[in-house]
Every structure is written in C-alpha cells, then in structure tokens.
Phi, psi and omega in degrees: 000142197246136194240148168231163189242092158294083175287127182224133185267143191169154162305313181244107190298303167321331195286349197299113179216158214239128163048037168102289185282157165293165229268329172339079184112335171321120156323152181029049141224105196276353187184122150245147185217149150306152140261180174265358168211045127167261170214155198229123164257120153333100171231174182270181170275136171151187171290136154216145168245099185279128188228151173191169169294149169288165164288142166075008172295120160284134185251000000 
C-alpha cells in the first residue's frame, strides 16, 4: 500500500478536515499527529479534499 505524509500549517489543528468531515477516523486516514506549524497527516493513496483555519487565523 502505498502512503504520503501530508503537512498542513494551520492555527487551528481541529479545524482540520478530509471531505467535508473531521480528518480523526476519516477512510484512509491513517494517522493524524502535531507538527510543528499545524498537522501531519498519514493518508493511504487516493483522493482526498483537506481543508483547514489558515496559519495565524482567529479561531
């Protein structure tokens, strides 16, 4: 299986979502963790539309 390691810089580490939905539980999302300027996602291969708070965004 083949996996990407997705970093997403944001404010709000919650705001984060896969499809619409939060990314926590989401098919092919194999792992979410902190980063160091917002979260890194694990995912399998396919499509997905990653949504998040901008960096520096009031939450």
């Amino acid at each position: 299986m083949s996996t990407a390691l997705l970093e997403i810089p944001t404010s709000d580490p919650d705001s984060v979502r896969a499809d619409g939905a939060p990314v926590a539980g989401r098919p092919g999302v194999l792992g979410v963790e902190p980063a160091a300027v917002g979260v890194a996602l694990r995912l399998a291969s396919g499509r997905y539309t990653v949504s998040a708070a901008a960096p520096g965004a009031a939450t």
